[in-house]
C-alpha angles and dihedrals in degrees: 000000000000116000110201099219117198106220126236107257118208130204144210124182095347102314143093105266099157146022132207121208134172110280086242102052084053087051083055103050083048096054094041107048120101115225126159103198097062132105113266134164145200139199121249087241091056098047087046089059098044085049091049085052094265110140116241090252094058093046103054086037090056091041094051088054091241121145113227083248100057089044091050089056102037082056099038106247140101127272093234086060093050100047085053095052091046088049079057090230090141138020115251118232110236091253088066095050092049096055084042086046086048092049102052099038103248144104124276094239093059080066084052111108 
């Protein structure tokens, strides 16, 4: 379950100047942010895939060993959806790359074509 956590706010002279949040919440904002100037890498398997026509998400699912049913659970979706999404026959939401990018233990940006 989620917990909402209202951050510390701390203040000098009078104004916000900080705010504290749970290590993990900040873990979260981290994994979760889209940036495309950052350093990201993939594998060689991965970029070999891509390269072949495989989607991004097929190819880090397949070089992570996982089967399109044990990544649909792990991010909360049905296969059907994700194999959808891997035979590129529609664009994800970044939602949806976000709970793909959670569940395999990755950035977002590494599911960024």
């Amino acid at each position: 379950m989620s917990v909402h956590i209202d951050p510390q706010i701390i203040k000098q002279n009078g104004k916000p100047a900080f705010a504290v949040i749970p290590w993990n919440e900040y873990q979260k904002l981290l994994h979760n942010q889209i940036s495309y100037e950052s350093d990201i890498w993939f594998p060689n398997e991965v970029v070999k895939a891509n390269v072949r026509g495989d989607s991004l998400i097929k190819a880090w699912r397949e070089y992570l060993k996982l089967t399109q049913a044990e990544l649909a659970s792990k991010a909360g979706m049905k296969q059907s959806a994700l194999a959808r999404l891997e035979s590129n026959a529609i664009n994800p939401r970044k939602s949806t790359l976000m709970k793909l990018a959670e569940a395999m233990g990755i950035k977002v940006d590494q599911l960024i074509d």
